[in-house]
C-alpha positions in Angstrom: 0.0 0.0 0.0 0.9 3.5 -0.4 0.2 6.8 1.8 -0.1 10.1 0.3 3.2 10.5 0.7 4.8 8.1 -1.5 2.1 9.1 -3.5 3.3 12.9 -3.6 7.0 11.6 -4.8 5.8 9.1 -7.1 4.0 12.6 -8.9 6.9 14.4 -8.1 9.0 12.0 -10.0 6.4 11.8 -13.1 6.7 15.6 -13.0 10.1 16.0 -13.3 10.8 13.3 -16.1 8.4 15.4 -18.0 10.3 18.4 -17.5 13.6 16.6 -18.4 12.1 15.2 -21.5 11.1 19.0 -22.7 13.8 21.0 -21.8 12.3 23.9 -24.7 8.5 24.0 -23.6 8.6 27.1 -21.6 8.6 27.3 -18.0 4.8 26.1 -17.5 5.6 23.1 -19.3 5.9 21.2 -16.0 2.6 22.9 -14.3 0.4 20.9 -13.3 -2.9 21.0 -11.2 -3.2 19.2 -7.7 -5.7 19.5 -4.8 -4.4 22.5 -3.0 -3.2 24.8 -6.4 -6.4 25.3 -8.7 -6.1 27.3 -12.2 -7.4 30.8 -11.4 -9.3 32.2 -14.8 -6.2 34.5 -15.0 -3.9 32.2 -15.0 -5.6 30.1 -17.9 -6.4 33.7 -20.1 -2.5 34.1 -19.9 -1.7 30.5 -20.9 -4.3 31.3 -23.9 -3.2 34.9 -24.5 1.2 33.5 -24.8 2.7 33.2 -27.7 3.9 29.5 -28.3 6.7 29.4 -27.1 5.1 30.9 -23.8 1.9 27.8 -24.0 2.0 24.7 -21.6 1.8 22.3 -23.7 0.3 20.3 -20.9 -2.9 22.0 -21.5 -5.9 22.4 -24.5 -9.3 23.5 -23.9 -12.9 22.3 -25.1 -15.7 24.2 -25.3 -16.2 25.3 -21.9 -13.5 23.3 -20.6 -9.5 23.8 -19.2 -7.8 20.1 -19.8 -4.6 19.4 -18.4 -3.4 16.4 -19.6 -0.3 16.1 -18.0 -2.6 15.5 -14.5 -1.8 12.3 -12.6 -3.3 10.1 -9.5 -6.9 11.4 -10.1 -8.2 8.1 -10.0 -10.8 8.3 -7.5 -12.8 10.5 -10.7 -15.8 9.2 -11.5 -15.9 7.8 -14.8 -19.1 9.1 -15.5 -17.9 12.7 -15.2 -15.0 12.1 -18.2 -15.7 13.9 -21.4 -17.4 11.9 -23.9 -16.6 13.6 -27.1 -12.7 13.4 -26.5 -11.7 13.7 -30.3 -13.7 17.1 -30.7 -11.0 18.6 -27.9 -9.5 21.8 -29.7 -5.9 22.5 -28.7 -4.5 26.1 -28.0 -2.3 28.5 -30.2 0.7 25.8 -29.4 -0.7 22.6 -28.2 1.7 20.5 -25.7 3.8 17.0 -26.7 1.8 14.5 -25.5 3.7 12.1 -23.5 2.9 8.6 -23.3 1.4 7.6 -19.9 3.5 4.8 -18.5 1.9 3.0 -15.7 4.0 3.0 -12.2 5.2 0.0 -10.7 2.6 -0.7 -8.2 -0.1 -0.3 -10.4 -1.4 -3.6 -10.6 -1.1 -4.2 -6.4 -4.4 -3.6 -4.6 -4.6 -0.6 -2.3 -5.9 -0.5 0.6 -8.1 2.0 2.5 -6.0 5.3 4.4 -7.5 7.0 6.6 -7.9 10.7 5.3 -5.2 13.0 6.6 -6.0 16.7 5.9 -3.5 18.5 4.1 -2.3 21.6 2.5 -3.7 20.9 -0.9 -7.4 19.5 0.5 -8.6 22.8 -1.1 -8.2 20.8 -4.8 -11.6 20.4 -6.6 -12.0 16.9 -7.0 -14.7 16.9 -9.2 -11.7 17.1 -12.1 -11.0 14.2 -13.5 -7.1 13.1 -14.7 -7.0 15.6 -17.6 -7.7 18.5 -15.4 -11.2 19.5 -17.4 -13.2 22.1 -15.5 -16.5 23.6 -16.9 -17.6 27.3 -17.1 -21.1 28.6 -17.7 -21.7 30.8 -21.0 -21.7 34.0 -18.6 -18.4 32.7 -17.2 -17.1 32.3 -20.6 -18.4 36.2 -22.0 -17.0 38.0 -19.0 -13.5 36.1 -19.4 -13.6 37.2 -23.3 -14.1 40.7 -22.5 -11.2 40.9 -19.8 -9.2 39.0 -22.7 -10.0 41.1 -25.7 -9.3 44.6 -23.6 -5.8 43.7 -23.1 -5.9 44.4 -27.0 -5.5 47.4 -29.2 -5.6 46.5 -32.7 -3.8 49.7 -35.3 -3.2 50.1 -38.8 -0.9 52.0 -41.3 -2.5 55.4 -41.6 -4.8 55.5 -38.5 -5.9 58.3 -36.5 -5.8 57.7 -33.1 -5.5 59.2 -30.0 -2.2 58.8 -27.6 -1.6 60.1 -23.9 1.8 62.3 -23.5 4.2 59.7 -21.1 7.6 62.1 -21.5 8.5 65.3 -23.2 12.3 65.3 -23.9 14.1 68.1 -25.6 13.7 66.7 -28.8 10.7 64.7 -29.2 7.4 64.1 -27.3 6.9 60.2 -25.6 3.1 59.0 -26.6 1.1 55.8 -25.2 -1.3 54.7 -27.8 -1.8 51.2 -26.2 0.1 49.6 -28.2 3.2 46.9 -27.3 5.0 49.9 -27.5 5.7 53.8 -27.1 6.0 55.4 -30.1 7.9 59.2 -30.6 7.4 62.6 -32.2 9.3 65.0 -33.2 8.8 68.5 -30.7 8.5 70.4 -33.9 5.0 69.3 -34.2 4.2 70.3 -31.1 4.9 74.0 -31.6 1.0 75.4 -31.9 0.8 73.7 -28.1 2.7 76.1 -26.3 1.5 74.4 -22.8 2.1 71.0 -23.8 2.3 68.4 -20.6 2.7 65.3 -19.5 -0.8 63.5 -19.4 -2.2 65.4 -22.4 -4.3 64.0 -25.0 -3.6 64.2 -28.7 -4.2 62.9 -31.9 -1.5 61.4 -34.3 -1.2 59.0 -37.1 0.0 55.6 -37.3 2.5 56.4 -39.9 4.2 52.5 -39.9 3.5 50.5 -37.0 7.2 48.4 -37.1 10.2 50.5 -39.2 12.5 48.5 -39.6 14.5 49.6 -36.5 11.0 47.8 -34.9 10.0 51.3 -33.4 6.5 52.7 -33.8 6.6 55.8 -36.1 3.6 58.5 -35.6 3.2 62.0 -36.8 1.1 64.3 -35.7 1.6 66.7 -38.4 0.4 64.1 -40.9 -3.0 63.9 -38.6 -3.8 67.4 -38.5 -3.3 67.8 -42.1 -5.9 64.5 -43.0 -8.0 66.4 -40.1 -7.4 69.9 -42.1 -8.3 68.4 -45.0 -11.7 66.7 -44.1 -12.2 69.8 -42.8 -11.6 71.5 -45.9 -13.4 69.4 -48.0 -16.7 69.5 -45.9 -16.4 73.4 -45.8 -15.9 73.7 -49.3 -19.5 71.8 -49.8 -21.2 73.9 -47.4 -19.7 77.7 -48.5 -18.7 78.2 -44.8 -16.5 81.0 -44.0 -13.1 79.8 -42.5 -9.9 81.8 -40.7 -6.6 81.4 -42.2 -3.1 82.9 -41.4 -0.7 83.9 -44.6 2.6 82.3 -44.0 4.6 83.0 -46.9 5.3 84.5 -50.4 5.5 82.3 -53.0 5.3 82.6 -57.3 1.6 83.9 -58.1 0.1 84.4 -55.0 0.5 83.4 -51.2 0.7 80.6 -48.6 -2.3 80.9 -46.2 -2.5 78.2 -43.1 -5.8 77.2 -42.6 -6.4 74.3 -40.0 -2.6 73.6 -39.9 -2.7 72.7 -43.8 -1.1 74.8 -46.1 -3.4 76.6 -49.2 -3.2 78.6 -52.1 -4.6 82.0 -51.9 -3.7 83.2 -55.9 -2.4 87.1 -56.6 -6.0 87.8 -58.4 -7.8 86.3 -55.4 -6.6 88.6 -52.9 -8.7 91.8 -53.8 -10.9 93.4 -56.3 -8.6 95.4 -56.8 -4.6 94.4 -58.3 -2.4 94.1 -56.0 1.4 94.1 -56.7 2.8 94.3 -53.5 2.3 90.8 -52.1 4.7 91.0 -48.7 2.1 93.5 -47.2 -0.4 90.0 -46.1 2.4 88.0 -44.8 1.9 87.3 -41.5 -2.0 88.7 -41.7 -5.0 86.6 -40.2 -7.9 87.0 -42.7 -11.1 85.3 -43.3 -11.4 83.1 -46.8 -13.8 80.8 -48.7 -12.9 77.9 -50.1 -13.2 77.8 -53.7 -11.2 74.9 -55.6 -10.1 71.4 -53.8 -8.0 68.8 -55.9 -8.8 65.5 -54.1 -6.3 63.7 -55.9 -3.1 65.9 -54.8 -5.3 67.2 -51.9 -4.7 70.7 -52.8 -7.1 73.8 -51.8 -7.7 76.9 -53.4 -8.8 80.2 -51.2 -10.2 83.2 -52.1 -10.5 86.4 -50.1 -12.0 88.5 -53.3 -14.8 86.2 -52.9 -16.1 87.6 -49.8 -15.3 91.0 -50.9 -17.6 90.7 -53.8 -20.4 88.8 -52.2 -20.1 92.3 -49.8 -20.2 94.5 -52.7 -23.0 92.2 -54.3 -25.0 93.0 -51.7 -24.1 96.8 -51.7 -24.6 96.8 -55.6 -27.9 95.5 -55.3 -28.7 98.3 -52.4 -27.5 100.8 -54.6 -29.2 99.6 -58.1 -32.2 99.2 -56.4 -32.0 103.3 -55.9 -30.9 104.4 -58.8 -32.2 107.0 -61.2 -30.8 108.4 -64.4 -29.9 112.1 -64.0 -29.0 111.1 -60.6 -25.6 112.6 -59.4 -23.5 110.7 -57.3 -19.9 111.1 -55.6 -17.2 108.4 -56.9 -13.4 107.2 -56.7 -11.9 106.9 -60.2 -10.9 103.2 -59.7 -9.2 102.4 -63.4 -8.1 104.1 -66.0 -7.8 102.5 -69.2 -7.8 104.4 -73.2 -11.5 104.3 -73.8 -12.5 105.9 -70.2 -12.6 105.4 -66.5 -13.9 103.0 -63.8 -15.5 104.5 -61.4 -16.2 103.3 -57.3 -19.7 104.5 -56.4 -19.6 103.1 -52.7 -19.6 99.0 -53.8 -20.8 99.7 -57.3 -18.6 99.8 -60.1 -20.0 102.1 -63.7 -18.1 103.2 -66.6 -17.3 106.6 -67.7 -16.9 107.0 -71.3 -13.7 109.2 -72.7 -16.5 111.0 -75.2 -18.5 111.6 -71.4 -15.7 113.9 -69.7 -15.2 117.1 -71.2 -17.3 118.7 -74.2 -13.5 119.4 -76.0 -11.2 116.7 -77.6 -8.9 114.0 -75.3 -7.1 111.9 -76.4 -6.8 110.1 -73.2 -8.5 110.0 -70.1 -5.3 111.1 -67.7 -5.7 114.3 -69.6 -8.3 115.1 -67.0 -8.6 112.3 -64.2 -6.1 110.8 -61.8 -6.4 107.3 -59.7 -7.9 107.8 -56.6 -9.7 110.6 -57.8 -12.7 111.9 -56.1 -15.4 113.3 -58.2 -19.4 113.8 -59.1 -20.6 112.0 -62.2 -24.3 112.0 -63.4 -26.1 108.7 -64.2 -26.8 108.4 -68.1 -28.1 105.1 -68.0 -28.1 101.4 -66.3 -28.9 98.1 -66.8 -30.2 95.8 -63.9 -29.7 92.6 -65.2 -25.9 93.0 -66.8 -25.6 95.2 -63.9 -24.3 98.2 -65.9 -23.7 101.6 -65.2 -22.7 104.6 -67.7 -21.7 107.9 -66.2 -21.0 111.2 -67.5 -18.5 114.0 -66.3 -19.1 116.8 -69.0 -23.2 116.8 -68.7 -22.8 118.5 -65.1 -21.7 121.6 -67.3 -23.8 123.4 -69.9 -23.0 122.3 -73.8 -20.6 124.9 -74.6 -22.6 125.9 -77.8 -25.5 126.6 -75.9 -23.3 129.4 -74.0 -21.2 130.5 -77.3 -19.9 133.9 -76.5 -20.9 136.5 -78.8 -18.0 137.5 -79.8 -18.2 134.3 -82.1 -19.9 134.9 -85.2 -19.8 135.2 -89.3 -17.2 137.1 -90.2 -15.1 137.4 -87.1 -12.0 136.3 -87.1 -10.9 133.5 -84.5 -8.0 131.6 -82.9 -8.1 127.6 -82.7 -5.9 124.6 -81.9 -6.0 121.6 -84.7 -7.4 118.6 -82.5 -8.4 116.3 -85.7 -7.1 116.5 -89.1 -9.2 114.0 -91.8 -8.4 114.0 -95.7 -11.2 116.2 -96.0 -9.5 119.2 -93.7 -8.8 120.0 -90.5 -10.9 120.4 -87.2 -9.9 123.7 -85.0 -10.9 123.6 -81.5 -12.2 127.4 -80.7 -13.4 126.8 -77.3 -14.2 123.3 -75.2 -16.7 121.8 -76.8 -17.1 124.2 -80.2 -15.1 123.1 -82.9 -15.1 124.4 -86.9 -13.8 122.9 -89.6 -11.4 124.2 -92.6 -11.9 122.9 -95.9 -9.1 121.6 -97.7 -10.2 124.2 -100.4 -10.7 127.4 -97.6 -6.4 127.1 -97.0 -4.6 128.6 -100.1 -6.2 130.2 -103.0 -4.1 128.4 -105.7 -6.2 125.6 -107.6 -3.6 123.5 -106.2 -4.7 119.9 -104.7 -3.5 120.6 -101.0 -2.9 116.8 -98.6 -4.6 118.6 -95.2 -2.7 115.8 -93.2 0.7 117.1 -94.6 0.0 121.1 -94.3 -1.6 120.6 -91.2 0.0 119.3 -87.5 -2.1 117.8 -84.2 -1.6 120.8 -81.8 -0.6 123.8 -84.0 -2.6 127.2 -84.0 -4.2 129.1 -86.7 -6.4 132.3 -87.4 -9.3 131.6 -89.2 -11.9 133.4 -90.5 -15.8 132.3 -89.4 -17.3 131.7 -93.0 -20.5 130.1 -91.5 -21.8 129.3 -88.0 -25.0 127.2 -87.3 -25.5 126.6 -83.7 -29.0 124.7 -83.9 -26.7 122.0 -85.4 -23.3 122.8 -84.2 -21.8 123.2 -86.8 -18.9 126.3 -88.1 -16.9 126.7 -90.9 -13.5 128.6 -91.3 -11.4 130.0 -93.8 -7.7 130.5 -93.5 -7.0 131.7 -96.8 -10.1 134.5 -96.5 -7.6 136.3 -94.5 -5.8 137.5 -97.4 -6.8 139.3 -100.6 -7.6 137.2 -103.7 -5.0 137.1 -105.8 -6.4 135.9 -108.7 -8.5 139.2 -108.7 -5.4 141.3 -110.1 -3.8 137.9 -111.9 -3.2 139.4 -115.4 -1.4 142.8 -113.5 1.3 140.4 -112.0 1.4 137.3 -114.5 0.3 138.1 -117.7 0.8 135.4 -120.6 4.3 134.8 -122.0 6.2 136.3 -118.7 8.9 134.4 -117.1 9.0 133.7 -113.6 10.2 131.2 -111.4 8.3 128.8 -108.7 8.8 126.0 -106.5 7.6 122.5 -107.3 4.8 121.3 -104.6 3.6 118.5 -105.9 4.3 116.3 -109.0 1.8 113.8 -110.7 2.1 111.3 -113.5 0.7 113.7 -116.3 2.8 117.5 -114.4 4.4 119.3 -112.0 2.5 121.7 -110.1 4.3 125.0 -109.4 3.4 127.9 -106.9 4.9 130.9 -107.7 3.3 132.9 -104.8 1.1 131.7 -102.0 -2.6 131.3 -103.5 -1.2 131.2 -107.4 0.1 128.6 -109.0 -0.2 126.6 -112.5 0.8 123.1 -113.9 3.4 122.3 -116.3 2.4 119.2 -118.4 4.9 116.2 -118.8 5.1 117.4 -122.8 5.9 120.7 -121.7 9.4 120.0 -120.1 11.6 119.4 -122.8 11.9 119.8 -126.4 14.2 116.7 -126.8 13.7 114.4 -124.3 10.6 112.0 -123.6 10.0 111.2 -119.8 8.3 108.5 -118.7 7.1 110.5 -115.2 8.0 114.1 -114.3 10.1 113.1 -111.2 12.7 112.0 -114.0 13.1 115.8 -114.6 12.5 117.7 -110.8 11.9 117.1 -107.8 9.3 118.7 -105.2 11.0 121.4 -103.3 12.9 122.3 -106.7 13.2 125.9 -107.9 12.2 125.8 -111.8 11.8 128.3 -114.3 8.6 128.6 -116.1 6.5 130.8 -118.7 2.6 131.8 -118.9 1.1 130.1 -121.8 -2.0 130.8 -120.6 -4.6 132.3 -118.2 -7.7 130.7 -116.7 -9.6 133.0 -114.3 -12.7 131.8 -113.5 -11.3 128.3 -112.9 -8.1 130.0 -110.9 -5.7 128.1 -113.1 -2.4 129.2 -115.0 -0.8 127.0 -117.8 2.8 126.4 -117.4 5.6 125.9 -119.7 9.3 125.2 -119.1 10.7 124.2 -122.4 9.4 127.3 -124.1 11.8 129.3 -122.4 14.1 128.4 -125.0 13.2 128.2 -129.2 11.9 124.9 -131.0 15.3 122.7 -132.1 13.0 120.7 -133.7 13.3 123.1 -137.1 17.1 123.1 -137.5 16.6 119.2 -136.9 15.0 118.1 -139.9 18.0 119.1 -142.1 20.4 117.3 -139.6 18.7 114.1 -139.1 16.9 114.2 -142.6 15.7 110.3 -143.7 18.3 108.3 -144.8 21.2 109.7 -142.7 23.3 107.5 -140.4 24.4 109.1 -137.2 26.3 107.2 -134.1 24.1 106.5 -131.3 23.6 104.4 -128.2 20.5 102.7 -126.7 20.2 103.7 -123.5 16.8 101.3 -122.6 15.4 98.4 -124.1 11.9 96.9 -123.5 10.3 94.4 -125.8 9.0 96.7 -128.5 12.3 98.1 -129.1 14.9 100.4 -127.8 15.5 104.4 -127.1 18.6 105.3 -128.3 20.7 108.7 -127.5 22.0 110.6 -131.1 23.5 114.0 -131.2 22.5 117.3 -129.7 20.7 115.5 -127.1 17.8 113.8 -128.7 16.5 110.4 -128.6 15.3 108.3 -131.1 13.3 104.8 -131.3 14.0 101.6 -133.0 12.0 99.0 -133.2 13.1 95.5 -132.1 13.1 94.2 -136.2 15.0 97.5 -136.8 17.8 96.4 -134.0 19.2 93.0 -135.9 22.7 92.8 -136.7 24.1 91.4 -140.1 25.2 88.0 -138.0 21.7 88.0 -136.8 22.3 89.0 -133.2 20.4 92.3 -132.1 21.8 95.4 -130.5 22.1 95.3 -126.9 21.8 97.9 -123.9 24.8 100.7 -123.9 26.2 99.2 -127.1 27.0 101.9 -130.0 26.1 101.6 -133.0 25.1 103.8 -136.7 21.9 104.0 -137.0 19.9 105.2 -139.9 16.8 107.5 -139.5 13.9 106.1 -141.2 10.9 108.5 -140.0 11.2 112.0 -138.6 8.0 113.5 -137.4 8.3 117.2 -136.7 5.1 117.9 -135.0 4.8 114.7 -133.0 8.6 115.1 -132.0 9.5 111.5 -132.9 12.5 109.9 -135.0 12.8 106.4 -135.6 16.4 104.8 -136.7 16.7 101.4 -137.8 20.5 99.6 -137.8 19.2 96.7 -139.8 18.7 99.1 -142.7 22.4 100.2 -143.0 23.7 96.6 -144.1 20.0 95.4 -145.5 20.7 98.5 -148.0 24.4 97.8 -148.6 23.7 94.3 -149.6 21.0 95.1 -152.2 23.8 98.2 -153.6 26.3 94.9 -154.5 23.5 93.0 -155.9 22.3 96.5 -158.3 26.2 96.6 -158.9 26.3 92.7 -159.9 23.2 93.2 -162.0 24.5 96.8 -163.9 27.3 95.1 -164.6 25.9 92.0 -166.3 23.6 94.4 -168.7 26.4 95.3 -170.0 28.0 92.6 -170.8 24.8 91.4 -172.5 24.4 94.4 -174.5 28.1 94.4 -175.6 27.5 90.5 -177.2 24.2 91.7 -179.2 26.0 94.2 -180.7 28.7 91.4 -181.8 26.3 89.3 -182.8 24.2 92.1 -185.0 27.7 93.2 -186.7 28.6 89.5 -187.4 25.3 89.0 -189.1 25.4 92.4 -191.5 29.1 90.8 -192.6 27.6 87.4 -193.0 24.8 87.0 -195.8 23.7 83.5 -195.3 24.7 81.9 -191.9 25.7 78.1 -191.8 25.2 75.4 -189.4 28.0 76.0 -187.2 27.1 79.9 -186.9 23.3 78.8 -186.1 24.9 76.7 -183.7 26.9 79.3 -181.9 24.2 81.9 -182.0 22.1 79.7 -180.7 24.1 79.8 -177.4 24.9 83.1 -177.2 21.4 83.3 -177.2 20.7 81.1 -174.2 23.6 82.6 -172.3 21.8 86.0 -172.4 18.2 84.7 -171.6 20.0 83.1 -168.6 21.3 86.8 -167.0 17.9 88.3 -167.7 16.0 85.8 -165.5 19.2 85.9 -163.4 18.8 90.1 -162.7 14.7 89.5 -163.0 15.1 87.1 -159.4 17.2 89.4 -157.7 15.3 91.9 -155.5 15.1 95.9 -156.3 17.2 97.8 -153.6 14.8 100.0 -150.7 
């Protein structure tokens, strides 16, 4: 028999041989249950809750169950209370070796009844059988679970979650997130938390949850920006109003902090009005609208112009709403651009036209206004719906021709500044606002056409005289060269026909020259009228305008105000000692000096030029006569009253060829009339002629038929 304590050292012994055999099992893997040391729930979460190489692997668990397998000398168990379903036992994480039970020595010997000795271990529940199985109610089982699963705090990449401040040191900032460890961030994040301490509460982000140093790596920069942006986002659907602080200059606009993210407030989204000086908002706190969000780069857009203009919306619409034409109002000259003037009416923007400011000429609005200008303007008109508003500067004055002094009329002479100049004439500004107009015809009296944009300049003063003045249509007239006497009153006193004078070219057309000999009198001096010799192809060959040239009256007109010119009668007509000289049929040296494709000028004697046609210009080798080459030239036409000559070189050797063949042809008459008279005197000496002298008359005869049709096939000489 055996007594609890051999019993005790036979488990003992059992216990130990285990632990020998499994020297790697952790330091539970020799644990085992008796009377006096139960399993406290604790104790078995832990067992769960370790990783395997923490587990007893003495111990699995059934559904409502704790089994230890590696219990020994429970044989006073009841049978009955031994699992049934044994094979449906689900082990832990890391399920322990099981050993093979080996009976002890004295297992087969019949014990024998001990009396019961209380001992230290009588507290053991022996209602477990061998394999240490204990049962736990469902309530049992949930309230366990829940103590399990809060020792627990599952995180992710990219998580918000909150952390408690454990340490500040001088560089970074301790935080307890409940994780299996502390994870740190950088102080610099901290710097909007002036009073940070220990035992504060703040959010981060899970930025990796194991680097590969195996620390925990959280930013709280990267949460307040993902906080900023939701933030962003959400406001941007709504139209709320948010608070923003600019932070820094950068290319096109500014940096503006809203919620700890960074934004983009754009140069043109700063003001209604340009703004060039951008360093003036760094550092400002201003109030913005979100207006543009890019979800893809997360990148916001504010505007601070869009809360100005909803304000000045609301003004305009105040102001509209009140508005009358004729209505005067006080405003800031806001813009100034080459067609007129914005004006600020208090929130309200209208236009003030250039042709609306003064009642005399500008050419540009700073003429009269200046930025920032403060000055009355009547309404003209406005549009509600396009929201448009024209003012008017000159309509708080009178119209100047409704006030025209009377000092101004028909007649009287007047002092104005040239403010327009058209083809037509030129516009003199007499007073603001009252303007007359010289006619290109009202400046000179000379006939001659007169380019108003080249006599007159923008600016310059004249003296006019006030021909005709119509103030129920505004309109006046002036005359510069009514200021003077008519000269063509006392023309034939000064210029009468055949007189010499000379003159000074203004103006030169294809068909003359135009020449004023004194202001208001002038003639033209046609193209033919220049020279006797020479043809010109325009009159600019011969003068130019500016030129002094000397002319003679051929003729007077009067009532048309126009004198005919001549230049080339100053001297007497060469053309009748000519015709002797360059009769037809004389040769002369000359020289073409153009060529075209009917033919070429050439240059003879005493100046004068003559025209050969191109079939006139052939050489005797067949090649024609080119530019600048010399050559003789025979005249072929001379025209006395139409000035013309025409030469032809092809004529001088045509004509010398046809001489030889005349010479050739002379020469053979002769010869032929010489033989008839042989042949006559041989036939008075000879009374009856024999064969032979038949026969040799017969070709004398031949022989002269032959040089007749010879001289009949060569052509006469021109």
């Amino acid at each position: 028999m055996y007594d609890s304590k051999s019993l005790a050292e036979s488990n003992y012994g059992t216990q130990k041989r285990a632990t020998q055999e499994q020297p790697d099992q952790g330091f539970t893997s020799g644990l085992i249950k008796t009377k006096n040391s139960p399993l406290s729930p604790l104790t078995t979460e832990y067992l769960l809750s370790s990783p395997p190489r923490l587990k007893t692997p003495g111990f699995f668990m059934e559904e409502n169950n704790i089994i230890n397998s590696n219990a020994e000398g429970q044989e006073n168990v009841p049978a009955t209370e031994q699992p049934v379903a044994e094979a449906s036992t689900a082990t832990t994480n890391a399920p322990a070796a099981i050993t093979e039970q080996k009976p002890s020595v004295d297992e087969g010997i019949a014990q024998e009844p001990v009396a019961e000795t209380v001992a230290a271990h009588d507290d053991f529940d022996w209602t477990i059988d061998k394999r240490n199985v204990a049962s736990y109610t469902t309530e049992e089982k949930e309230k366990y679970d829940k103590v399990y699963d809060s020792t627990f705090v599952q995180i992710n990449d990219n998580e918000l979650i909150k952390g408690i401040v454990v340490g500040i040191t001088k560089t970074d900032v301790v935080l307890n997130i409940g994780f299996k460890s502390d994870g740190l961030v950088s102080l610099n994040e901290f710097r909007d938390l002036q009073n940070l301490k220990v035992g504060d509460e703040v959010e981060v982000m899970v930025i990796e949850k194991e680097d590969r140093e195996g620390h925990l790596n959280l930013s709280r920069k990267q949460a307040r920006i993902t906080r900023a942006w939701e933030r962003i986002v959400e406001i941007h659907k709504t139209g709320e109003i948010v608070t923003g602080t600019v932070t820094s200059k950068t290319k096109g606009g500014l940096i503006v902090d809203v919620f700890g993210m960074e934004t983009f407030l754009p140069g043109s989204q700063i003001d209604v009005k340009p703004v060039t000086d951008y360093d003036q908002f760094v550092g400002k706190t201003m109030e913005f609208k979100v207006v543009k969000i890019n979800e893809a780069i997360k990148n916001a857009v504010v505007s601070h112009k869009a809360l100005i203009e909803s304000d000045i919306e609301a003004q305009r619409a105040q102001i509209i709403g009140k508005l009358e034409k004729g209505q005067v109002l006080e405003g800031t000259v806001k813009n100034i651009t080459d067609f007129g003037a914005f004006m600020d009416l208090g929130g309200l923007d209208g236009l003030l036209y250039i042709t609306d400011i003064s009642w005399g000429r500008i050419n540009h609005p700073t003429e009269v206004l200046k930025l920032d200008q403060k000055i009355k303007v009547v309404v003209l008109d406005f549009d509600d719906e396009k929201k448009r508003i024209s003012l008017g500067l000159k309509q708080l004055t009178p119209h100047p021709w409704d006030v025209l002094p009377e000092n101004i009329r028909e007649g009287e002479v007047v002092k104005g500044k040239v403010v327009n100049i058209e083809d037509y004439g030129a516009f003199l500004e007499i007073l603001p606002g009252v303007e007359g107009l010289v006619h290109v015809s009202e400046i000179t009296w000379a006939n001659t056409p007169i380019n108003a944009k080249e006599f007159f300049k923008l600016g310059d003063e004249y003296e006019a005289k006030v021909v005709t003045l119509d103030k129920a249509s505004r309109k006046m007239s002036l005359s510069i060269k009514q200021l003077s006497e008519d000269p063509w009153s006392t023309i034939e006193n000064k210029f009468p026909e055949s007189s010499r004078h000379k003159g000074a070219v203004k103006n030169i057309t294809p068909y003359g020259v135009f020449v004023e000999l004194e202001p208001g009198i002038g003639g033209m001096i046609h193209i033919s009228d220049l020279s006797w010799l020479k043809r010109f192809n325009h009159p600019s060959e011969y003068t130019k305008v500016g030129e002094t040239i000397d002319v003679v009256i051929l003729g007077i007109d009067k009532e048309n105000r126009k004198l005919q010119l001549g230049h080339k009668q100053l001297e007497e007509d060469p053309w009748n000692s000519l015709q002797d000289t360059f009769a037809v049929g004389s040769v002369h040296e000359a020289t073409v000096s153009r060529k075209d494709d009917k033919g070429a000028i050439v240059q003879l004697p005493y100046g004068l030029e003559g025209f050969a046609p191109t079939r006139h210009l052939t050489k005797e080798d067949g090649k024609l006569v080119n530019a600048d080459e010399s050559a003789e030239f025979m005249v072929i036409e001379f025209d006395r009253n139409e000035k013309r000559i025409v030469v032809s070189h092809t004529r001088i050797w045509e004509q010398a060829q046809a001489q030889e063949k005349d010479a050739a042809r002379k020469e053979a008459r002769v010869e032929a009339d010489k033989t008839k008279k042989a042949v006559k005197t041989i036939q008075g000496k000879v009374e009856k002629p024999t064969l032979g002298d038949l026969g040799a008359l017969a070709q004398i005869k031949e022989k002269l038929e032959k040089e007749e049709k010879g001289a009949q096939e060569t052509p006469p000489s021109e």
